[in-house]
C-alpha positions in Angstrom: 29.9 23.5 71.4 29.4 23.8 67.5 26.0 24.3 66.2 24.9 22.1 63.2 24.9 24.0 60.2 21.6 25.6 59.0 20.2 23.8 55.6 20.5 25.6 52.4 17.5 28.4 51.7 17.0 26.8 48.6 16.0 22.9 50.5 12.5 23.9 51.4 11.3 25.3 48.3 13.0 22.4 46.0 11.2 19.9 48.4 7.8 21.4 47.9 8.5 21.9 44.3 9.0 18.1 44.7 5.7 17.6 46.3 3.8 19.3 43.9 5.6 17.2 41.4 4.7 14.0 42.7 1.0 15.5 43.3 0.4 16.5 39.5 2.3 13.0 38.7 -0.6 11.0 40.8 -3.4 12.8 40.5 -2.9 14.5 37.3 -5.1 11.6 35.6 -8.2 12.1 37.2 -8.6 14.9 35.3 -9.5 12.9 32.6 -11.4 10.4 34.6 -14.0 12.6 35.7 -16.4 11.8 33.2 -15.9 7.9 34.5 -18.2 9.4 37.6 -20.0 11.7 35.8 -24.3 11.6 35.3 -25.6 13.5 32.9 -29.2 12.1 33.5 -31.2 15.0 33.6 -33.4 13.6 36.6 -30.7 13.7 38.7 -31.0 17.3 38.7 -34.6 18.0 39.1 -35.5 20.3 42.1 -35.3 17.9 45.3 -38.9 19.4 46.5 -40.5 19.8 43.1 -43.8 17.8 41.7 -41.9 16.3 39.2 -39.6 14.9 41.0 -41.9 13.4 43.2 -43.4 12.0 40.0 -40.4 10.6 39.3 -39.4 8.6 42.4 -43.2 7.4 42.2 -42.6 6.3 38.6 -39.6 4.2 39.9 -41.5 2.5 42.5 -44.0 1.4 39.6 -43.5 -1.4 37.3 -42.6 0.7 34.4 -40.1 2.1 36.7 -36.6 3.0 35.4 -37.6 3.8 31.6 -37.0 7.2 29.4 -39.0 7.3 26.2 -37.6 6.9 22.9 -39.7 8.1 20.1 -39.2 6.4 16.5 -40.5 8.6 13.9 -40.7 7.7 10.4 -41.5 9.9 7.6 -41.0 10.1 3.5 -42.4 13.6 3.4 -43.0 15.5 1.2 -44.3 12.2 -0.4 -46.6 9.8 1.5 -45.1 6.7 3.0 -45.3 3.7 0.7 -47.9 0.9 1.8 -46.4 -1.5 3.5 -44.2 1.0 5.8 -46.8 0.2 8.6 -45.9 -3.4 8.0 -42.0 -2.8 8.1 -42.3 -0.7 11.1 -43.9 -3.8 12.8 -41.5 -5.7 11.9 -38.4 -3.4 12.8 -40.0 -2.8 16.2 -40.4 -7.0 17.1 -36.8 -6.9 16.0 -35.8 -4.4 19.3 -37.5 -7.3 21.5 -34.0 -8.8 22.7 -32.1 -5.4 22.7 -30.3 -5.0 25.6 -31.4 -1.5 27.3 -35.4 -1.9 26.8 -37.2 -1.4 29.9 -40.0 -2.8 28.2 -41.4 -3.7 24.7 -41.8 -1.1 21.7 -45.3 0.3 21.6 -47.5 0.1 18.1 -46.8 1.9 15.5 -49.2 4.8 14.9 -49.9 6.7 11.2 -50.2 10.1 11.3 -53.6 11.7 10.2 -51.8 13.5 6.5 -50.5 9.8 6.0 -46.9 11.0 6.0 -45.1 9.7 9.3 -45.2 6.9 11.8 -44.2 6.8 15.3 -43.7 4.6 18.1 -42.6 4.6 21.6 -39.5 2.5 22.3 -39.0 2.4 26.4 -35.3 2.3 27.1 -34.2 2.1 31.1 -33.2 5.4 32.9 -29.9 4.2 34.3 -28.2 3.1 30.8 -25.5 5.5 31.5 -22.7 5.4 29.3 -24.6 2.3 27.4 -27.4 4.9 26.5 -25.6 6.1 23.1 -24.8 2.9 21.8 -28.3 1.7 22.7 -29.8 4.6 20.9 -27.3 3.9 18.0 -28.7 0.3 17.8 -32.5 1.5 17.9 -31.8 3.2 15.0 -30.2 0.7 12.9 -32.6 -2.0 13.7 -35.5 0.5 12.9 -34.3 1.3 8.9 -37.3 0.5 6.4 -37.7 0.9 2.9 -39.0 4.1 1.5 -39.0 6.3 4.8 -36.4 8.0 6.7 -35.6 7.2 10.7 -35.7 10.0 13.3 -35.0 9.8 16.9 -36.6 12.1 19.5 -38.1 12.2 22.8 -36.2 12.4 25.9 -33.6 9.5 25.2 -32.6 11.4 21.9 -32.2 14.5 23.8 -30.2 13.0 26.7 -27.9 11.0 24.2 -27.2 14.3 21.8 -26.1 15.6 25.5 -24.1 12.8 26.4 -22.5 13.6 22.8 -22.3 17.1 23.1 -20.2 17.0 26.4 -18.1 14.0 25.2 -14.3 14.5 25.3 -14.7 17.6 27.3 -11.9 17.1 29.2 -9.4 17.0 26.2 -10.8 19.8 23.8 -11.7 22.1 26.8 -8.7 22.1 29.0 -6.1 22.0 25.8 -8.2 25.2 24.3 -8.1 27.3 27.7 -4.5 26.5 28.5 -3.4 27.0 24.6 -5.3 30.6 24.8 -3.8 31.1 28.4 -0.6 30.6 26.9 -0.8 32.6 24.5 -1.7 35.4 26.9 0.5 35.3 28.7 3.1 35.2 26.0 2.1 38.1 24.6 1.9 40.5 27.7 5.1 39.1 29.5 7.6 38.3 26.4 8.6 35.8 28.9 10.0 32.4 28.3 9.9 30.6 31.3 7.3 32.2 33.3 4.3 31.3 31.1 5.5 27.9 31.3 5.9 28.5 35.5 2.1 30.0 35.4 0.5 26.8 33.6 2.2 24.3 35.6 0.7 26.0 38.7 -2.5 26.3 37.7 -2.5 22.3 35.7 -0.9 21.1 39.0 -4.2 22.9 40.7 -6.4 21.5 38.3 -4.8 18.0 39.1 -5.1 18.0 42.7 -9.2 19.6 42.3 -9.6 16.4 39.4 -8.9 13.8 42.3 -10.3 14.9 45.4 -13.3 15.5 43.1 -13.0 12.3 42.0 -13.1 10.6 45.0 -16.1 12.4 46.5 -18.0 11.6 43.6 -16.7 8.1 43.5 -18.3 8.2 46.6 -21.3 10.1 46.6 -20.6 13.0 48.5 -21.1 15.2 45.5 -22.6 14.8 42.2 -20.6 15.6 38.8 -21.6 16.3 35.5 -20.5 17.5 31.9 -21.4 20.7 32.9 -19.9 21.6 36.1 -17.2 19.3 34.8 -16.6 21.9 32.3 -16.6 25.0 34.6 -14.4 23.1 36.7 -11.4 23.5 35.0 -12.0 27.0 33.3 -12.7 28.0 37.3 -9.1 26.5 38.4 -7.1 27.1 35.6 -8.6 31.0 35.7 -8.5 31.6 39.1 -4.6 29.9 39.4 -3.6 32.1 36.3 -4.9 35.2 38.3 -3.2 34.2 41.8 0.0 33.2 39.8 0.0 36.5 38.0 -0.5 38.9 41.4 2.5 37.1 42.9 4.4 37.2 39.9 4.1 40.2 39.3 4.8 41.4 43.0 8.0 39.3 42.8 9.3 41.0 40.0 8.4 44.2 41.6 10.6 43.6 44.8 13.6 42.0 42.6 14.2 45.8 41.3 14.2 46.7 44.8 16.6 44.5 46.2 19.4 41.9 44.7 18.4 39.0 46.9 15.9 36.9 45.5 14.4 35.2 48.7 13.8 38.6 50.7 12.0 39.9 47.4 10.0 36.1 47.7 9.5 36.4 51.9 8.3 40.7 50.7 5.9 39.7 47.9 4.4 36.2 49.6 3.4 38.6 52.7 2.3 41.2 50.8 0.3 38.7 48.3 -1.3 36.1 50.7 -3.7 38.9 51.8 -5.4 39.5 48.4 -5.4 35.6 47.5 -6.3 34.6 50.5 -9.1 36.8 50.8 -10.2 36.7 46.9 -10.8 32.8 46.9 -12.4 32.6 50.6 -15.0 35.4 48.8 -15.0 33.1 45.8 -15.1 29.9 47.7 -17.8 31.4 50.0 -19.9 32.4 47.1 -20.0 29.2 45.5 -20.7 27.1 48.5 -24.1 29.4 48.8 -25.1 27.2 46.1 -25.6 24.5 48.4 -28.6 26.3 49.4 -30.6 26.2 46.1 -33.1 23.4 45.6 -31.5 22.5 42.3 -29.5 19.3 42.4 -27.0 20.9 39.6 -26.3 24.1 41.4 -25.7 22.0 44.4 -23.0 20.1 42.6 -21.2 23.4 41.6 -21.2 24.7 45.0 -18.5 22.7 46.6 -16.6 21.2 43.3 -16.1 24.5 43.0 -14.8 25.2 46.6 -12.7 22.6 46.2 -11.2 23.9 42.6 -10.9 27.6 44.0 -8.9 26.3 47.2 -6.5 24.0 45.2 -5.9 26.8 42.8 -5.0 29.3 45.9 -2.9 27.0 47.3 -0.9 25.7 44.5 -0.6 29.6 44.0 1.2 30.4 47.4 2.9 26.9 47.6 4.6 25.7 44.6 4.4 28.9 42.2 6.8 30.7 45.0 8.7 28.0 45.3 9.8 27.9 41.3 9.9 31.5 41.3 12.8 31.6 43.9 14.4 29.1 42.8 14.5 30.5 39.2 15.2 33.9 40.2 15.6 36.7 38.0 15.9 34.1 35.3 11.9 33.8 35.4 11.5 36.9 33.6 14.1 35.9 30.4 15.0 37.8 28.4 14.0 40.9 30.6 15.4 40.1 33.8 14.3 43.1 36.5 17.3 44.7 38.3 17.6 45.7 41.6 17.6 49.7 41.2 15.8 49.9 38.0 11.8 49.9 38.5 9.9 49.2 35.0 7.9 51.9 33.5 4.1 52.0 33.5 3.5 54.4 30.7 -0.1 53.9 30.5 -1.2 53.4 33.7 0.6 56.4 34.5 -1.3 58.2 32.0 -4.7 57.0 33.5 -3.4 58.1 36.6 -3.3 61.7 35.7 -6.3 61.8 33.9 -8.3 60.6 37.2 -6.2 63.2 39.7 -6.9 65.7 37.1 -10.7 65.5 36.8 -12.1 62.4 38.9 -15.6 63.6 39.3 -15.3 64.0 35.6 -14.5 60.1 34.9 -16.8 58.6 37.5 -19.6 60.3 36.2 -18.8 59.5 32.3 -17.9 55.4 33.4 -21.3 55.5 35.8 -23.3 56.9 32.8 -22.1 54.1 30.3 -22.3 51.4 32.8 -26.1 52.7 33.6 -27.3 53.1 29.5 -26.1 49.3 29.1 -28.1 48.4 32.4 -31.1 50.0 30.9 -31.4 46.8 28.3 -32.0 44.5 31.4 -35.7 44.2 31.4 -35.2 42.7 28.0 -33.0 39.2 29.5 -35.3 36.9 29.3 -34.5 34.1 31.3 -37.5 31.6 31.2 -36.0 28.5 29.5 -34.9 27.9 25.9 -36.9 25.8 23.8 -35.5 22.4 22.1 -34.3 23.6 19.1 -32.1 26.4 20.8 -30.3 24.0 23.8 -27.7 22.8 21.6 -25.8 25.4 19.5 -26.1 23.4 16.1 -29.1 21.5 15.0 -28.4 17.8 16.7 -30.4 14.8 15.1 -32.9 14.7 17.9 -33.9 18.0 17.3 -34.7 17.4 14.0 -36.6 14.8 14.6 -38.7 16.6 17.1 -39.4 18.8 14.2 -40.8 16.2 11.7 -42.6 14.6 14.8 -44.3 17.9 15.6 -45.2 18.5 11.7 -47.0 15.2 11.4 -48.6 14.4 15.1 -50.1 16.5 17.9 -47.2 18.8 19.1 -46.6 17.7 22.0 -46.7 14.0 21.2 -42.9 13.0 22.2 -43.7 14.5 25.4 -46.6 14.2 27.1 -47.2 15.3 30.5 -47.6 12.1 33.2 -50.1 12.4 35.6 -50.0 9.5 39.0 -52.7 9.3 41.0 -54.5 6.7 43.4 -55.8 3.9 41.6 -59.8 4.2 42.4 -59.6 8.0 41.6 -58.2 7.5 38.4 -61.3 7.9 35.9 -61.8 11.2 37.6 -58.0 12.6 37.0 -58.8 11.5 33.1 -61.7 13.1 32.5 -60.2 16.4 34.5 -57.2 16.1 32.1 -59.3 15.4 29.1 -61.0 18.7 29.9 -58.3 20.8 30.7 -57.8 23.4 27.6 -54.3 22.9 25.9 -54.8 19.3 26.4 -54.8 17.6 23.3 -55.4 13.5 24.2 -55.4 12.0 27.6 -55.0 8.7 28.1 -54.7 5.8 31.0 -51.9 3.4 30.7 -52.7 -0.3 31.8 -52.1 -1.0 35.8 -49.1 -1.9 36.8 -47.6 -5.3 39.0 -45.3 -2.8 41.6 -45.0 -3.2 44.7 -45.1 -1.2 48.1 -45.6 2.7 47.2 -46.4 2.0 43.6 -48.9 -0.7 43.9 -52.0 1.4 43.6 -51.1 4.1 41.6 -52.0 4.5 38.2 -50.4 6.8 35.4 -52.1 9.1 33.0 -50.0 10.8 29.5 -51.4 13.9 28.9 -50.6 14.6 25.4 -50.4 18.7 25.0 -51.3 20.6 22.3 -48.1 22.8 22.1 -44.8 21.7 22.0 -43.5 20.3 25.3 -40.4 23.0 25.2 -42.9 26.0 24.6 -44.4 28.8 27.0 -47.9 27.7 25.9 -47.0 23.8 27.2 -46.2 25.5 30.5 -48.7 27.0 31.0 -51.1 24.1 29.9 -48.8 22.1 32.4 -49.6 25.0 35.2 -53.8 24.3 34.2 -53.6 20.7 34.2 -52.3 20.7 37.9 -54.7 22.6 38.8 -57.6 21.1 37.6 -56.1 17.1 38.6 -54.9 18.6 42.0 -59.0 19.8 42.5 -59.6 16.0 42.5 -60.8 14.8 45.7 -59.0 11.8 47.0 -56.6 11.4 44.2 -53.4 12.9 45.2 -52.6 13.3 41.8 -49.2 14.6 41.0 -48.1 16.2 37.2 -44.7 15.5 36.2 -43.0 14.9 32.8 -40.6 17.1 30.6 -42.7 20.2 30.7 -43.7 20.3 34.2 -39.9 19.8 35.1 -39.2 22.6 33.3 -42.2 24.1 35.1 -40.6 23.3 38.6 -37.0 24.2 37.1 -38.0 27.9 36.2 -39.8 28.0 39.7 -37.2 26.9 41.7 -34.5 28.8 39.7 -36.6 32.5 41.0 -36.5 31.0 43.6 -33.0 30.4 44.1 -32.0 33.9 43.1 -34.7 35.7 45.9 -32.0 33.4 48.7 -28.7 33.2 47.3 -28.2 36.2 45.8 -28.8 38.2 49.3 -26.4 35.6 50.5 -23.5 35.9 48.4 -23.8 39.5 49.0 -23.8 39.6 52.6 -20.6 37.0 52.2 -19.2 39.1 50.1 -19.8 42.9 52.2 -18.0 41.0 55.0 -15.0 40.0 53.6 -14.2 43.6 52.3 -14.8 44.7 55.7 -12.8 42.4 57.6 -10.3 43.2 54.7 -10.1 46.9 54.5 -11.6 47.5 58.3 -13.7 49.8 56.3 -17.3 50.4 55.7 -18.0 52.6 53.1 -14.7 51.0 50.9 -16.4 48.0 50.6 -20.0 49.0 49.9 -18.9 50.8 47.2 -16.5 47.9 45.6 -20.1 45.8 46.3 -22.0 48.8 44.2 -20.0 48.7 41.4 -19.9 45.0 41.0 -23.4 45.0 41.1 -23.6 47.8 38.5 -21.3 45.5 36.1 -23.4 42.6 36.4 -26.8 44.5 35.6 -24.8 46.2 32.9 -23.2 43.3 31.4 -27.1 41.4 31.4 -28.5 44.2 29.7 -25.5 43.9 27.1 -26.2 40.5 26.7 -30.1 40.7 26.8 -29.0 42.2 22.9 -26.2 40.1 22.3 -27.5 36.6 22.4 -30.3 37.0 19.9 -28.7 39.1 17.7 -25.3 37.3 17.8 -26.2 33.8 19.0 -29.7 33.6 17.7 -30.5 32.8 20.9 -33.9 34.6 22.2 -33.9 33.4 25.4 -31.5 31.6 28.4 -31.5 28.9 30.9 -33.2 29.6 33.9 -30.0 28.8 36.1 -27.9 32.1 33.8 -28.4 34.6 36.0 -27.8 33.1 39.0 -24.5 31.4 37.7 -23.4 34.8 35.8 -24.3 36.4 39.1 -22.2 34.5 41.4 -19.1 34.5 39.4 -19.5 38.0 38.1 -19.8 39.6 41.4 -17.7 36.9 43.5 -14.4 37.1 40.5 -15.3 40.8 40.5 -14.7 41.8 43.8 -11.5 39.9 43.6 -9.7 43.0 40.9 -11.0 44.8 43.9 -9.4 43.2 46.4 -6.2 43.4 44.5 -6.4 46.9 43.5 -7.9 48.0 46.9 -5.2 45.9 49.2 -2.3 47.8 47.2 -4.5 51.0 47.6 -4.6 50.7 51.6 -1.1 49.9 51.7 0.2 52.9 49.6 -2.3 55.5 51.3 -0.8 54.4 54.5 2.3 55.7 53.3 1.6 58.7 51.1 -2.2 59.5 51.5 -5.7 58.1 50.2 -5.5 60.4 47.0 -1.7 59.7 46.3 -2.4 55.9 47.6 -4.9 55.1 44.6 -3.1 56.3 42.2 0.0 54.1 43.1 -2.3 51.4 43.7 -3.4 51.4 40.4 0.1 52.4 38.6 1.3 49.1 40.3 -1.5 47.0 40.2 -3.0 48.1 36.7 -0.9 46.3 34.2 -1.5 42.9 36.1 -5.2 42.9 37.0 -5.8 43.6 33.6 -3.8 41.1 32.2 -5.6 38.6 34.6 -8.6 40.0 33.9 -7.8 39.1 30.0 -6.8 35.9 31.2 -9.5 34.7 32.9 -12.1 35.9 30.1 -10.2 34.0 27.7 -10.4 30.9 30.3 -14.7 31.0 30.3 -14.4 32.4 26.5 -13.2 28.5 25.9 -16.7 27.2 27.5 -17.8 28.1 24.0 -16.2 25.1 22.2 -18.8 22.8 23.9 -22.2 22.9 21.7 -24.8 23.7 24.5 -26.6 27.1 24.3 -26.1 27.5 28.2 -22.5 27.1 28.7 -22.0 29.3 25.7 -24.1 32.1 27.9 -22.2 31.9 30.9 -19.4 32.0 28.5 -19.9 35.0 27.1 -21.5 36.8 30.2 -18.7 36.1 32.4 -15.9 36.8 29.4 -17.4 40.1 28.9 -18.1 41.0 32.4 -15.2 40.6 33.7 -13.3 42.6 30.5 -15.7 45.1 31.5 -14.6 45.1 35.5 -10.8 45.2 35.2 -11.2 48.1 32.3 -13.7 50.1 33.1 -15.0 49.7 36.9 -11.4 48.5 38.2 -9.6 50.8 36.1 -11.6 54.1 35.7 -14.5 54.3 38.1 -13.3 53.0 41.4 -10.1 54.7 41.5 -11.6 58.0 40.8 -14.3 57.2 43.3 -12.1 56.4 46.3 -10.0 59.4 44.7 -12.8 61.8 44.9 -13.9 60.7 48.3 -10.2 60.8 50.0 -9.9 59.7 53.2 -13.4 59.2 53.5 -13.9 55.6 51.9 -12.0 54.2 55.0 -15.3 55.1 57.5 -15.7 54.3 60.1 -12.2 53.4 61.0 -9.1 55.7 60.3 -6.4 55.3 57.9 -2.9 55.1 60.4 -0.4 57.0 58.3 3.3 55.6 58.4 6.0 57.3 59.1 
């Protein structure tokens, strides 16, 4: 009986190559299309337990539900306005009546007491969406009068400079990380075909992320915006670039062992599953603690970023292996390896000797540095950036804040909204009226709502500071108190300021759970990984020694660099999670090649190899994925620019300093000792 003939090797990886294909063919689009199901309404972020928010869902069962404040300034200073601009502003305003995107109709126009500015509030609905620019646009053109200048501010502005800041994201950002990535990779491989192999991986990754996203949102099972939109694709395309180069790089390792091409594949995709595996279940794992912050926005990460991380791995041990065998030696053109001729690692070699020669020496130089630049952390501020900082360059609604702040009370375009019960009302205004920082209190007409709303009345508490400053929040912080000592009137403080209030609270907050969390995730991992103890609280150490380090570098970076003298209160908690989670992975990659070799030829001998081998390539990923969060910078927001530069730098500093230097002459100086409690089962 004759058996049927067994198919080709090369069938299965052409037909998952083909897969792949048809996946970055289908879904390749959505990519683009994110921003269809995108918010960028900043109330649909607010903490889920906060005051605000509850001000907020209050407000919407109200009759003046669903409106944002626009705030029309105009202004001819230095010079007063001419007579009839009060007149023209009238006029301008009963022009709006008809616009499509009022929730209600233009309030008066009011002079300013130096006779140099009006104002007026234009009420335009909360759920404009993508209509909210144009409608802004139209405000503006229908508010022109002779003699004075038009200026835009209040929390419409704001949101629409946002909505502009974050549009085309999707273009700009993806072509400017894959065009550096390139370059990259160019540059360290002097290959032709494998940088091209590298970004198809990681844009096929990014395609099938982009449209299971996509439909979640579409559905409401998670919530997207510009902003995790953005870290979205850096996350993918870094993360693939960093899986692609580890299996790469083993590949070509095993081709100069051996002349057939699929026993070096089936050698280096056993030997690299480990690592990859474990590196984006620890990232994975990390960003799904997210879910447990009160902050809709660091929900939304959480599993977008799962879901990024687990295509990225995938598409990394799938189709990248697939093209790579099927290529062969042809992959690394015009420097093919060849079985019997291992490639040279001259420098790594060199840092090799210098850590068997004096180890206690280098960990105790690296620790010292690392330590002095963790000194400057008590300086990170982290309590919120005003206005005028949020966007990188100076956006149109910032201005105008300014020349509504020089001319009216400062906290005018802002004023914090008080709701309380109806018959307790007089009460909550007089407590407001009297509560220091408070410049005007005053209570707005009843309303016609219905269920919930229909006996609540609202009071705008018009602050004396500027609604982005310290001093506003802690006005904000009074007035509750004072309104909350109300008997019987439930009153409830919301507005900008006290959601920046409830923001920077919930933010501690956040860090107190989820960075013990991420942690334990982490420490669990390594030990499952290494079946080790003391390996993996030291890799945990040193990761936490970067990011301390790296926030006390930046603590002097941003405002001397980025004239930026303060950060988000989310920063820390985002630098945090990718810092430590992308940091441990170098770890895992040097520390997995580490086990292996000291199996063979000793812990001390074992890390050296380990890093000889893995040196070159965790660096060059390393340099890779800093270039990929270095490209957050090309959108104009002060916070994306910080986790830009915190995770670009942190991560240079992990794979050359902590990765290269300090951990290897840690576990060299400890010798068979880092793998306690367990023992190290030498091969023969």
């Amino acid at each position: 009986m004759s058996r049927s003939p067994r198919p080709p090797r090369w069938l299965l990886p052409a037909v998952l190559v083909l897969v792949w294909l048809a996946v970055g063919t289908v879904l390749g689009p959505f990519a683009g299309m994110l921003g269809q199901v995108a918010t960028n309404d900043s109330a649909a972020f607010l903490p889920r337990s906060a005051e605000s928010t509850e001000v907020v869902t209050l407000q919407r069962s109200m009759a003046t539900a669903e409106s944002i404040p626009l705030v029309v300034v105009w202004s001819s200073a230095p010079a007063a306005l001419p007579p009839d601009a009060a007149a023209g502003a009238r006029h301008a305003l009963a022009g709006m009546t008809g616009l499509q995107g009022l929730a209600g109709p233009p309030g008066p126009p009011v002079r300013s007491d130096d006779g140099k500015a009006l104002q007026a509030v234009v009420p335009l609905r909360a759920d404009l969406g993508e209509q909210l620019r144009p409608t802004v646009a139209s405000v503006r053109e229908r508010a022109q009068i002779p003699g004075a200048g038009v200026f835009l501010a209040g929390p419409a502005a704001s949101q629409a400079d946002l909505v502009d800041a974050f549009g085309g994201i999707d273009g700009l950002l993806l072509g400017v990380a894959l065009g550096v990535v390139l370059l990259i990779l160019v540059a360290v491989y002097r290959s032709v075909l494998l940088p091209l192999v590298v970004i198809m991986s990681a844009v096929f990754a990014l395609a099938l992320a982009s449209g299971i996203v996509y439909a979640l949102a579409r559905h409401g099972v998670v919530r997207v915006d510009g902003q995790v939109q953005g870290i979205l694709s850096i996350l993918v395309i870094g993360a693939a670039t960093d899986y692609a180069l580890l299996l790469s790089a083993r590949f070509r390792e095993e081709l100069t062992r051996t002349p057939d091409r699929f026993a070096a594949m089936r050698t280096a995709w056993r030997r690299s599953l480990e690592p990859i595996l474990a590196s984006a279940t620890t990232v994975a794992l990390g960003l799904l603690a997210l879910l447990l912050s009160d902050l809709a926005n660091n929900q939304a990460l959480g599993p977008v970023g799962a879901i990024g991380i687990a295509a990225a791995a995938l598409a990394a041990v799938t189709f990248l292996p697939c093209v790579l065998v099927l290529l062969g030696r042809a992959a690394y053109w015009p420097k093919p390896p060849h079985a019997g001729h291992a490639t040279s690692s001259g420098v790594w070699e060199r840092i090799a000797r210098l850590i068997q020669r004096g180890p206690r020496r280098v960990w105790a130089t690296t620790l010292g540095v690392l330590v002095v630049a963790a000194c400057a952390l008590p300086l990170f501020s982290a309590g919120g950036l005003p206005l005028e900082e949020t966007f990188i360059h100076t956006e149109p609604s910032v201005t105008a804040q300014r020349v509504l702040d020089a001319h009216f009370p400062a906290g005018q375009g802002d004023p914090a909204v008080v709701v309380t019960r109806a018959e307790r009302s007089t009460a909550v205004l007089d407590a407001a009226r009297h509560t220091p920082g408070v410049a005007s209190a005053t209570l707005l007409p009843a309303t016609s709502g219905t269920g919930p709303g229909a006996n609540l009345r609202t009071v705008d508490a018009v602050l004396g500071d500027p609604a982005d400053s310290r001093a506003a929040q802690r006005t904000v912080r009074d007035l509750r108190d004072a309104v909350h000592r109300v008997p019987g009137a439930d009153a409830l403080v919301g507005g900008y300021t006290a959601q920046q209030v409830d923001i920077q609270d919930t933010a501690a907050h956040d860090r107190l759970v989820i960075i013990p969390v991420v942690l334990a995730i982490i420490t669990l991992i390594l030990i499952a990984l290494l079946r080790a103890v003391t390996a993996p609280l030291l890799l945990v150490a040193t990761v936490l020694l970067n990011f301390a380090a790296t926030l006390g570098v930046s603590a002097l970076v941003f405002p001397a660099v980025f004239d930026l003298h303060g950060a988000d209160a989310s920063v820390p908690l985002y630098g945090f999670v990718f810092l430590v989670a992308l940091g441990v992975d170098y770890n895992i990659f040097l520390m997995t090649r580490v086990r292996e070799e000291s199996r063979r030829h000793g812990t001390r001998a074992g890390v050296l190899r380990g890093l000889t081998t893995t040196g070159g390539v965790i660096t060059s990923a390393g340099a890779v994925l800093a270039a990929t969060f270095a490209a957050l910078g090309v959108i104009p927001l002060a916070f994306l620019v910080q986790i830009a530069f915190i995770v670009s730098f942190g991560v240079l500093l992990d794979t050359v300093v902590i990765r290269s230097l300090l951990v290897p002459a840690l576990v060299h100086d400890m010798g068979e000792r880092v793998w306690w409690p367990g023992r190290l089962h030498r091969e023969e």
